[in-house]
MARDREN-382230 format. One record per residue (C-alpha): z, x, y; residue in three letters. Coordinates in steps of 0.2 Angstrom, whole numbers, padded with zeros to 4 digits, always signed. Layout:
REM MARDREN-382230
ZXYALA/...
REM end
This chain:
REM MARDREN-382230
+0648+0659+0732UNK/+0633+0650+0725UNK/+0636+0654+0707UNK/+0618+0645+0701UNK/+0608+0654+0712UNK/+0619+0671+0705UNK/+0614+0664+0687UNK/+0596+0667+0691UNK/+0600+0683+0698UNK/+0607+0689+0682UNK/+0594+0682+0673UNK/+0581+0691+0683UNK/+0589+0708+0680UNK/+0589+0704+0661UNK/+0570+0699+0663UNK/+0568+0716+0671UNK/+0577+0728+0662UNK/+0569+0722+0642UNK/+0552+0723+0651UNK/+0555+0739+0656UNK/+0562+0746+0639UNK/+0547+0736+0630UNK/+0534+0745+0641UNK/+0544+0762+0641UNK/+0547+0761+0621UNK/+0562+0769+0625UNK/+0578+0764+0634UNK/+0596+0756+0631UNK/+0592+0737+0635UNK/+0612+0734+0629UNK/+0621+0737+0645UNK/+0610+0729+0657UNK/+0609+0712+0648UNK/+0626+0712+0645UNK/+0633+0715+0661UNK/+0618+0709+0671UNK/+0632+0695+0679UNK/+0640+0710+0687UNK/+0626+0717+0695UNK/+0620+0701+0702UNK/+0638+0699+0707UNK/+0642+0715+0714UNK/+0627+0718+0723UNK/+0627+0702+0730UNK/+0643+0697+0735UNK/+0657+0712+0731UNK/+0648+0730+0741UNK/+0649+0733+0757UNK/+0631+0741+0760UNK/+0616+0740+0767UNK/+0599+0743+0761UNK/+0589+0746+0775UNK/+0602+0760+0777UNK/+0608+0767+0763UNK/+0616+0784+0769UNK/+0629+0774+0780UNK/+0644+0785+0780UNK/+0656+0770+0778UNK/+0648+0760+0762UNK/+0657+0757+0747UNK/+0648+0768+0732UNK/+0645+0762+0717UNK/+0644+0771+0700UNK/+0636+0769+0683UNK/+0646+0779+0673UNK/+0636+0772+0658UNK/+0621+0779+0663UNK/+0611+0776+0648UNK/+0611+0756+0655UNK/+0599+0762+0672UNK/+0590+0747+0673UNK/+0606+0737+0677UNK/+0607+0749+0691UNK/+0588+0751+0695UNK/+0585+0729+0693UNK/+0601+0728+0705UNK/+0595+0740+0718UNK/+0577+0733+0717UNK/+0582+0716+0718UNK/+0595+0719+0735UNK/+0579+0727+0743UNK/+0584+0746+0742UNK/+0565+0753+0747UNK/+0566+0768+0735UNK/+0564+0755+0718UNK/+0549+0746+0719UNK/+0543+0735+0706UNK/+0529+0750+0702UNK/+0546+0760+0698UNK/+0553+0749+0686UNK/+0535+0744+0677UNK/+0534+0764+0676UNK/+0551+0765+0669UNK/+0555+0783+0659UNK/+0537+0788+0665UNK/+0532+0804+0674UNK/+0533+0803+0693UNK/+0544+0786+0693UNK/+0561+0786+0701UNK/+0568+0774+0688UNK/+0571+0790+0678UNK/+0579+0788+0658UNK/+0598+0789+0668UNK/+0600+0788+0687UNK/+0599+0804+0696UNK/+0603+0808+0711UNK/+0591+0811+0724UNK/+0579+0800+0717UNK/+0582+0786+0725UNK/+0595+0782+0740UNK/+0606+0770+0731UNK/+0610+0782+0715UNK/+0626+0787+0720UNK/+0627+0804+0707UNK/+0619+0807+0695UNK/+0626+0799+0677UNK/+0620+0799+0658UNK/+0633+0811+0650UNK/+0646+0797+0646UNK/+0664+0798+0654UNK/+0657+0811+0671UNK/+0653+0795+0682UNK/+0670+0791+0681UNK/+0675+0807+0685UNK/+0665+0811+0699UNK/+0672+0795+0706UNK/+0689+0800+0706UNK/+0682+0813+0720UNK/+0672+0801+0730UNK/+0689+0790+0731UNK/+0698+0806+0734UNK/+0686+0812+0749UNK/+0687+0794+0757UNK/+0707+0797+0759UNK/+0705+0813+0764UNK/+0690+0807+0779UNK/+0702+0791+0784UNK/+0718+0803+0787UNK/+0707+0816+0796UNK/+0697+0803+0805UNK/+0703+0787+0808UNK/+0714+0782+0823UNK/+0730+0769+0826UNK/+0716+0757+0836UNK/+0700+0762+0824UNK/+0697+0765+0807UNK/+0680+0774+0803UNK/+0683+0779+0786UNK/+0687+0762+0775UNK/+0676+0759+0758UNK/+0681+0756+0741UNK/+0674+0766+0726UNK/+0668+0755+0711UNK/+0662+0762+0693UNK/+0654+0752+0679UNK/+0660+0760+0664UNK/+0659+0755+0645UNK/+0667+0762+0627UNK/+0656+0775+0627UNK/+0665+0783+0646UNK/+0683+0778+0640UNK/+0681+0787+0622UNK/+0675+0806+0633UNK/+0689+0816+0636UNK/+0684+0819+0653UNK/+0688+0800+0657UNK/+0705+0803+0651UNK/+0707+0817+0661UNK/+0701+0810+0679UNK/+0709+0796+0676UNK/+0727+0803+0673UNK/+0724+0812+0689UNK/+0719+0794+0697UNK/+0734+0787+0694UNK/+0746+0801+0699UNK/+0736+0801+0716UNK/+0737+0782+0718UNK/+0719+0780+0722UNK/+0720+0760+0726UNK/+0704+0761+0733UNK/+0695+0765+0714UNK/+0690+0752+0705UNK/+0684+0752+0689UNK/+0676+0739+0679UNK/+0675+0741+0659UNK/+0661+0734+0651UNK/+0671+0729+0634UNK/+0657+0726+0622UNK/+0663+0734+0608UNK/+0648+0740+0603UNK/+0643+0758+0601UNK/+0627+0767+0595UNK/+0634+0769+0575UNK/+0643+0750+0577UNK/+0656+0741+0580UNK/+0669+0753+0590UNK/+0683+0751+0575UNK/+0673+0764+0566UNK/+0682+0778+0579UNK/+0690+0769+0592UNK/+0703+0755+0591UNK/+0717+0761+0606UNK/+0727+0749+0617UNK/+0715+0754+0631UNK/+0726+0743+0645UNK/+0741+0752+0638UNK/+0733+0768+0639UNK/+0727+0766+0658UNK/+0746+0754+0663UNK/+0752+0774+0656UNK/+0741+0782+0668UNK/+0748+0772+0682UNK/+0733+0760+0685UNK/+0733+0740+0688UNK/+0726+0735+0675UNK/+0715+0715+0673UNK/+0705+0704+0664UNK/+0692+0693+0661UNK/+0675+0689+0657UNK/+0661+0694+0662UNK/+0650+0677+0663UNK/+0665+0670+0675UNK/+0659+0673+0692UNK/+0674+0665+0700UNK/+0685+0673+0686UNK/+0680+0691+0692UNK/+0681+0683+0713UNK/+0699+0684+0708UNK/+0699+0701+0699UNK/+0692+0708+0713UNK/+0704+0700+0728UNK/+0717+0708+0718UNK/+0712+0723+0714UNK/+0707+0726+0732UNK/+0726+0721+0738UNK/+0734+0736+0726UNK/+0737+0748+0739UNK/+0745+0761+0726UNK/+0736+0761+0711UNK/+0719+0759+0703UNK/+0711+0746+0693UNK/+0703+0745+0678UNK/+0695+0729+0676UNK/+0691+0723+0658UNK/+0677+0710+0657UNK/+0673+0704+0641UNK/+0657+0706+0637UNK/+0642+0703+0622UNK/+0631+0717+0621UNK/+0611+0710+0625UNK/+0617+0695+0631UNK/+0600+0682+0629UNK/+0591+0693+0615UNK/+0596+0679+0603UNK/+0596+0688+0586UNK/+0602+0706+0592UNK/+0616+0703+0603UNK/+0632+0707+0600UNK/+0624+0722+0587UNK/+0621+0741+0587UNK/+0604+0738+0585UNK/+0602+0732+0604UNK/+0610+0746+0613UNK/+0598+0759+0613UNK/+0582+0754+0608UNK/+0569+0739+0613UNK/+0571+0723+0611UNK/+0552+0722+0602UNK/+0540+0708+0607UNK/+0546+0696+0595UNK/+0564+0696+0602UNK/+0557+0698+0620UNK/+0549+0679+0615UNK/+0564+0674+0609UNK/+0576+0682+0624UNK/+0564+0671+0636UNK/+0564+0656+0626UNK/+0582+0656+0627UNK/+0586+0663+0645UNK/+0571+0648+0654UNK/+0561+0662+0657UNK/+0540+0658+0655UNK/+0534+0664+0641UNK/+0518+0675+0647UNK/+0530+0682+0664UNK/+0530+0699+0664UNK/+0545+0706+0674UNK/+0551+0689+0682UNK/+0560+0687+0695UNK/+0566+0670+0701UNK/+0562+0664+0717UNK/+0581+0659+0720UNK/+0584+0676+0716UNK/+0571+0686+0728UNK/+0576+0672+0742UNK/+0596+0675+0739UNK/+0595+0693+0742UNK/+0585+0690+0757UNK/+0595+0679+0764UNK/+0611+0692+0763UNK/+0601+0707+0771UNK/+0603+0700+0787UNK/+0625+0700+0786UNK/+0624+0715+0778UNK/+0616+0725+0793UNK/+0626+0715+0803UNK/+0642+0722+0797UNK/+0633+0741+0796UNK/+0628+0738+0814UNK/+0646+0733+0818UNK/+0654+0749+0811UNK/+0641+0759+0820UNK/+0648+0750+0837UNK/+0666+0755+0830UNK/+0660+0771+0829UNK/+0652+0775+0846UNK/+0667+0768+0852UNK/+0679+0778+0843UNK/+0665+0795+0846UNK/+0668+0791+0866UNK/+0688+0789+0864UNK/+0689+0803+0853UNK/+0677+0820+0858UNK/+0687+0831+0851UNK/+0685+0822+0832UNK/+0668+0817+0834UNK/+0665+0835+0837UNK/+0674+0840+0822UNK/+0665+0825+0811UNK/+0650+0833+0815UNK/+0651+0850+0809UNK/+0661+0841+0793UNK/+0644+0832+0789UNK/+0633+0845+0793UNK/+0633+0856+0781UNK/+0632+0873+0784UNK/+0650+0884+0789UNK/+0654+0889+0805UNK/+0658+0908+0804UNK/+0672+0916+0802UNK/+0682+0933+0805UNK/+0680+0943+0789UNK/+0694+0950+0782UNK/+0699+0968+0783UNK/+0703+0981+0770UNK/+0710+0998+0770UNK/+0694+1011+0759UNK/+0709+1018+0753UNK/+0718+1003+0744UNK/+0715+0996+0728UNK/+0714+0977+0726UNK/+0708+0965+0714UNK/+0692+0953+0720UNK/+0703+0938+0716UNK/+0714+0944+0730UNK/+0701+0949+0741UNK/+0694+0933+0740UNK/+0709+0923+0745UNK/+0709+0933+0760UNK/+0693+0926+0763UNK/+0697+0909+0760UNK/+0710+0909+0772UNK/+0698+0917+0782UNK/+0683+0904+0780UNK/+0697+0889+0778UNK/+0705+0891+0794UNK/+0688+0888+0803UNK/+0680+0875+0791UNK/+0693+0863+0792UNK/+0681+0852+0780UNK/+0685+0866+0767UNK/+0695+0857+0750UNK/+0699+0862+0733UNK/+0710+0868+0721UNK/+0714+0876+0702UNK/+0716+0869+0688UNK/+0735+0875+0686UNK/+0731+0892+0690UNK/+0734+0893+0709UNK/+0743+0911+0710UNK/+0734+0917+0694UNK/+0715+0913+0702UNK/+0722+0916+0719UNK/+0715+0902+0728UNK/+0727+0893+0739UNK/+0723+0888+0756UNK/+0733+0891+0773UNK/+0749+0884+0773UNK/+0744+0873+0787UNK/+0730+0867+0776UNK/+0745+0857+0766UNK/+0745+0850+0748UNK/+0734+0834+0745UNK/+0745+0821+0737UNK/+0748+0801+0741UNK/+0762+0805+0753UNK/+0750+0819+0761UNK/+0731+0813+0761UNK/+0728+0826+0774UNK/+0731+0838+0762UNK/+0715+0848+0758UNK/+0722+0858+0742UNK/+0724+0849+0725UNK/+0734+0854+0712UNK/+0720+0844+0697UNK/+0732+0850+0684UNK/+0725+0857+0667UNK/+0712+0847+0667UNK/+0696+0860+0670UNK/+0683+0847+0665UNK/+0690+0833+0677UNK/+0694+0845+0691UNK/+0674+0850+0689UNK/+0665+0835+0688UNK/+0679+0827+0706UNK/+0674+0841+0714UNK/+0656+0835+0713UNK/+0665+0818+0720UNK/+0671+0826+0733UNK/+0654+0836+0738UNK/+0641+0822+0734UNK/+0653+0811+0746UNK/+0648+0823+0760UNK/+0659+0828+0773UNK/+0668+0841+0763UNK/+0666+0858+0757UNK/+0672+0856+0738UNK/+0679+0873+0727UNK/+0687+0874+0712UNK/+0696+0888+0700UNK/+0699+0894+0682UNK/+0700+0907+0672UNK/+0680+0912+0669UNK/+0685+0911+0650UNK/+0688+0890+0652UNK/+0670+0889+0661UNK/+0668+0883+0642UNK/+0679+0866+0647UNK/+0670+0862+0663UNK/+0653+0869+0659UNK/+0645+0848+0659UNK/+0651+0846+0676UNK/+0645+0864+0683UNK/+0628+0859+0675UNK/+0629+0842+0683UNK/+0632+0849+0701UNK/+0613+0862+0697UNK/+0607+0846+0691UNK/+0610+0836+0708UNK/+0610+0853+0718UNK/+0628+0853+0726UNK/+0635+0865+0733UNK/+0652+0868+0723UNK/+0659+0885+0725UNK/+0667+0891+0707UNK/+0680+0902+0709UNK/+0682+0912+0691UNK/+0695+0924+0690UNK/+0698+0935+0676UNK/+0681+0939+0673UNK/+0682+0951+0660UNK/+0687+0963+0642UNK/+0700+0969+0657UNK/+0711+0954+0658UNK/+0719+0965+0643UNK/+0735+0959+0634UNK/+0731+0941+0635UNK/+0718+0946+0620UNK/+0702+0938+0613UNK/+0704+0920+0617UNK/+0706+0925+0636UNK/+0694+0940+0639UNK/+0678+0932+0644UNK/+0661+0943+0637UNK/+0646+0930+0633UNK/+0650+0918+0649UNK/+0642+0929+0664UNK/+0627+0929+0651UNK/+0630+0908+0647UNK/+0634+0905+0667UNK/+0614+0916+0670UNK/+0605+0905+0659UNK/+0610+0888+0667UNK/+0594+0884+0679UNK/+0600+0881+0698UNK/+0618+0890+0696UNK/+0620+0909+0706UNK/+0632+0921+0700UNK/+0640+0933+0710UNK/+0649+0944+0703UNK/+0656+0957+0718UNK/+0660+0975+0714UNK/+0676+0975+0727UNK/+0684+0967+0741UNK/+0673+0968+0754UNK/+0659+0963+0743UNK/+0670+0948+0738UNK/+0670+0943+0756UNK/+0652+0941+0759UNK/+0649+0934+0745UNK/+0663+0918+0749UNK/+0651+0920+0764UNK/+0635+0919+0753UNK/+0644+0906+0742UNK/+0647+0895+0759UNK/+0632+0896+0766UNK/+0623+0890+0751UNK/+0617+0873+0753UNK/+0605+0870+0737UNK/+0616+0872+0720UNK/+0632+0879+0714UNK/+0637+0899+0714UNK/+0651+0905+0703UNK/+0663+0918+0710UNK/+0666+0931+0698UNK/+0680+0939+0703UNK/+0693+0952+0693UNK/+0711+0954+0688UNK/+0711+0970+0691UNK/+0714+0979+0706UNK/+0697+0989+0711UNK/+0695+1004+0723UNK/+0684+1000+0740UNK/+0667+1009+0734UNK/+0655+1019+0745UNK/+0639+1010+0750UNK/+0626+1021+0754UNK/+0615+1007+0762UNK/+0623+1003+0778UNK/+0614+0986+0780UNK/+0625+0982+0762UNK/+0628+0965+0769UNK/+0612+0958+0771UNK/+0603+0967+0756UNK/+0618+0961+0745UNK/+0609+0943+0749UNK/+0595+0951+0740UNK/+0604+0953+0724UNK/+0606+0969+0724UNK/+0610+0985+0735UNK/+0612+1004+0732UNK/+0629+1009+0733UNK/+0627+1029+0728UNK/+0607+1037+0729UNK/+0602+1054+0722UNK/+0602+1068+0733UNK/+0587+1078+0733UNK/+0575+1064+0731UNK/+0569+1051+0719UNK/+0581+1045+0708UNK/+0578+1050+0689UNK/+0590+1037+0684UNK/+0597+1020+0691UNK/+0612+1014+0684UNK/+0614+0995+0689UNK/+0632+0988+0686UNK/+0641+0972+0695UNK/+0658+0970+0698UNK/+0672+0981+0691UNK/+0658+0993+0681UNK/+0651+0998+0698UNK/+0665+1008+0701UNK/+0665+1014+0683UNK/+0646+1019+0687UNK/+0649+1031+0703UNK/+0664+1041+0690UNK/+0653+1042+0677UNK/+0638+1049+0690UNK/+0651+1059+0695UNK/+0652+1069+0677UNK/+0633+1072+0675UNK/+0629+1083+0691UNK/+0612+1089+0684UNK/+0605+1072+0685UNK/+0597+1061+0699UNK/+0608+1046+0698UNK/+0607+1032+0709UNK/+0619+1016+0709UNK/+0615+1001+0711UNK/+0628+0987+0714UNK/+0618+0969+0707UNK/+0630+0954+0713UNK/+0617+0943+0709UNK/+0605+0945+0695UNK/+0594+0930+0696UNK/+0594+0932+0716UNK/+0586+0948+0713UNK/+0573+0943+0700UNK/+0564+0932+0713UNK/+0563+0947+0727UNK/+0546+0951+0730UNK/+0539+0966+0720UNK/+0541+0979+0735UNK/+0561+0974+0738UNK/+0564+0974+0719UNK/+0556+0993+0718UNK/+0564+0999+0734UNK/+0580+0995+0724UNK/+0573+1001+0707UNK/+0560+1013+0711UNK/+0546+1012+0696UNK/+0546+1029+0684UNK/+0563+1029+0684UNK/+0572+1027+0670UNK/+0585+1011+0669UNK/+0604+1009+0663UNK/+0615+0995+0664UNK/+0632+0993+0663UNK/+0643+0979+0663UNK/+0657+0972+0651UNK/+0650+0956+0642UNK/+0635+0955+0631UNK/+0620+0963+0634UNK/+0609+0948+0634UNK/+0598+0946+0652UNK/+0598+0964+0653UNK/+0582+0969+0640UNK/+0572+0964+0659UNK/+0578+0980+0665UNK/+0583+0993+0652UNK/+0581+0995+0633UNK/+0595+0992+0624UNK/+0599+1008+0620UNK/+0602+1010+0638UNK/+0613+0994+0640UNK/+0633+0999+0639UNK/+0638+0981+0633UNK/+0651+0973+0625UNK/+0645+0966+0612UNK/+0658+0957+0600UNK/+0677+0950+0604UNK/+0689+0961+0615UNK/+0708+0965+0608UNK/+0723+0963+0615UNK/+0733+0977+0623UNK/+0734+0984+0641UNK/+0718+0982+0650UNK/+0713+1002+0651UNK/+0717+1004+0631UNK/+0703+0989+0629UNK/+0691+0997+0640UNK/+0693+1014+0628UNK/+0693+1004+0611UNK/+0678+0997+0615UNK/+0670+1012+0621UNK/+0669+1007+0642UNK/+0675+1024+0651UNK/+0667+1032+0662UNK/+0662+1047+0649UNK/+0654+1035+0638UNK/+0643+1030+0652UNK/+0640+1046+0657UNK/+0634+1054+0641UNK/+0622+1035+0640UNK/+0616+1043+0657UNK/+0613+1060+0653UNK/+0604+1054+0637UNK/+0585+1062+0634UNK/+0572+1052+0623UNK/
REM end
């Protein structure tokens, strides 16, 4: 290890990173001259990757959790000869059109691993990229070859360790004995407000030694100090590390280290002169880099294809041994869901949509073998266990595919994104809809990146009944809507239910939450026989007016469907049409002609479902909207409905109603 020519490294990465806040006039020069020995060191002589391929299936990933630091990780990627960074990039930092965005995000460049910027979530998706590698290496690997072997590292700093979401991914971490995690702590002590006594003063080892983690430390200006840290923390088999580096925040900006001022602002011209004057950088060199530096990393692209090559040769080898897996890795990496045999249900029984849509799970699950999730303590409650042959992921079982996360909705949200944006798994998770609250950061991250988490929310509505206010969900289908990139489906009954798992599955391009009921719902007539395809649509008519155009449609979703074709029932004088709508937004962007084949135009609109009203102006007034519009009341489920004025006669008479 040639720690001089490292030095220039780091210093290179400190050259780049204040040039690029200076010319930005925004960014958080803090982290990334304070840890810049770490990047030179990780991405020089600790990851097992490869530039000139960055999507190999077997390199270590690396996470900034402290995302607000980018331009460690952008002056890292650049400097190891990642194509997607150029030098343009970072001289356009923050700018429109360049990929060193303000945080890293994922799909701008190959390199990012997820995306990161809300403090404590890198972290937490980690803790599913680690997961996911065990999971591949017990499905995949072999007594002669192992294709699945990579560590998962995260840079991490107060900020991360202060979110709750940390707290929660990492107790998990250490009860699944995730060896193969490694996370370093960029110990500054430095937040935005101070120095991090003002709020945070914790034992943080003993804290994380309770979690069940290894726990190290050293400096972060030591490169042989953190060789040794990493040699061990690669030996612990059956625990994960947390590797505290001591650390001065702006490290070569010689008046504003080791300050607040220096974590998220520029450095300013003046101490830019100063920072160069003090690191041997020339005075007028606008984002240097050292010749050692750019010669170093050159030097190491050659082993590291080498090694990528080599596993590539593994794998052929292994491919040709073992058809049948190569077959099965295949479909795990491709994406879309090999089909499955719906369930049946009898049209006379009643059955809640969180049955139904265990039925097909275990459906979907026994033919997507890639298919892996869990609850978050709420496995019979959100009905969401897989077949028993599926088994229970734990450190005695890493073939398990279902994971009990604990009562942890935030965590169990953002390593379900770990799990996805790993790739080679299908990732779900479930809660009650009412805790979408506690996980919301995550379901916004997986929009944000475009992942395809399914979100399993059970108990969707005023009818979840005695459990009262705090449990009956009425703004969050409205809140779930508005979030850009995320599709709701909310199915009127079991077989509805079942196409959309289907829907849900075949979705490659964001999130869809399942909205599914407590209640037990009848099987409802669906006049169009091509249901399952329009359903894709958004929307479908379940009921049409006899004896021509309709004079009113009535759109409901889920359990209010059901309430809509009793409530047409008791106005017989009026042309009602019902409309089932699973999918609101998914309707809005039908084309005109589809949208009024559904809704003809000239008739007159209503809308019922049990939450607030807010969405729905688009398609009714609110006069014709029957919402719920304040808290719900605890008692059973049908005197709710009746408090708050949901029966079928209420509707009926909003129906029948005449300007």
């Amino acid at each position: 290890m040639d720690t001089k020519t490292l030095e220039k490294a780091a210093v290179s990465i400190r050259a780049l990173s204040m040039d690029a806040i200076q010319k930005a006039n925004s960014g958080h020069p803090g982290l990334p001259l304070g840890a810049a020995e770490l990047g030179a060191f990780l991405y020089g002589e600790v990851l097992r990757h490869d530039p000139a391929a960055p999507g190999w299936a077997d390199r270590d990933r690396f996470v900034l959790s402290a995302g607000h630091g980018s331009m460690f990780l952008y002056a890292a990627l650049h400097l190891a000869g990642y194509a997607d960074i150029t030098l343009d990039d970072i001289k356009n930092f923050r700018q429109l059109g360049s990929r060193a965005a303000g945080h890293p995000e994922y799909g701008l460049v190959r390199g990012i691993e997820t995306t990161t910027g809300p403090l404590g979530q890198g972290l937490a998706t980690a803790v599913g990229m680690a997961i996911a590698e065990t999971m591949l290496a017990a499905r995949f690997n072999t007594e002669t070859r192992r294709i699945v072997d990579h560590a998962t590292w995260v840079l991490a700093g107060d900020g991360c360790l202060q979110e709750g979401v940390s707290a929660e991914a990492s107790s998990l971490a250490g009860r699944l004995k995730l060896g193969k995690l490694i996370v370093f702590y960029d110990s500054n002590r430095i937040t935005i407000d101070g120095s991090t006594d003002l709020a945070f003063t914790e034992d943080v080892e003993k804290r994380y030694e309770a979690y069940g983690w290894q726990v190290l430390r050293g400096s972060m200006y030591d490169f042989a100090e953190m060789a040794r840290l990493v040699s061990r923390a690669k030996a612990e088999a059956d625990r994960p590390s947390l590797v505290i580096l001591a650390s001065v925040i702006g490290k070569g900006a010689p008046h504003k280290q080791n300050t607040a001022d220096v974590h998220g602002a520029p450095l300013g011209p003046e101490e830019i002169a100063a920072a160069r004057n003090a690191l041997g950088i020339p005075p007028d060199a606008d984002f240097y880099v050292a010749d050692e530096a750019r010669a170093y990393f050159a030097a190491k692209r050659a082993a590291w294809t080498a090694e990528r090559q080599a596993w590539e040769a593994e794998f052929a080898a292994w491919s040709t041994e073992n058809p049948a897996l190569r077959a099965a890795w295949d479909h795990f990496h491709a994406g879309a869901p090999l089909p499955a045999e719906a369930p049946a249900f009898d049209p006379a029984d009643k059955i809640a949509t969180r049955a139904a849509g265990n039925k097909a799970l275990h459906a979907f699950a026994k033919t997507n073998e890639n298919l892996t999730g869990g609850s978050a303590d709420l496995k019979g409650p959100n009905a969401v266990g897989l077949p028993a042959e599926a088994g229970t992921y734990s450190p005695e079982n890493r073939a398990g595919r279902y994971i009990h996360f604990g009562i942890r909705e935030f965590a169990m949200a953002a390593i379900s994104n770990g799990l996805q944006i790993h790739g080679g798994l299908r990732a779900y998770c479930a809660t009650f809809m009412v805790f979408a609250d506690y996980l919301r950061p995550a379901l916004r991250l997986s929009a944000l990146m475009k992942q395809p988490v399914i979100y399993v929310l059970t108990h969707d509505s005023i009818y979840v009944g005695e459990d009262g206010p705090t449990h009956q969900p009425v703004e969050h289908l409205a809140s779930l809507r508005a979030m850009p990139n995320v599709r709701v489906l909310r199915p009127a009954d079991a077989e509805e239910t079942a196409a959309a798992w289907e829907m849900a599955l075949e979705r490659l391009d964001g999130p869809t939450v399942l909205a599914l009921s407590r209640q037990n719902l009848p099987i409802i007539p669906k006049a169009d026989k091509n249901w399952k395809q329009t359903m894709r649509r958004g929307a479908y008519v379940a009921r049409d007016a006899e004896n021509g155009a309709p004079d009113v449609v009535v759109i409901a979703t889920g359990s209010e469907v059901a309430l809509a074709l009793e409530a047409a029932l008791l106005v017989p004088g009026t042309k009602t049409r019902i409309v089932s709508m699973p999918s609101r937004e998914l309707f809005e962007r039908q084309e005109r002609a589809a949208r009024e084949a559904v809704i003809p135009p000239g008739a007159r609109v209503v809308v019922a479902e049990a939450g607030v009203s807010q969405g729905w102006e688009g398609f009714a007034e609110r006069a014709d909207i029957l919402a719920v519009e304040r808290f719900g009341e605890s008692a059973p489920a049908p005197r709710v409905a009746e408090h708050l004025g949901f029966t079928a006669e209420a509707l009926a008479k909003l129906i029948a109603r005449r300007e």
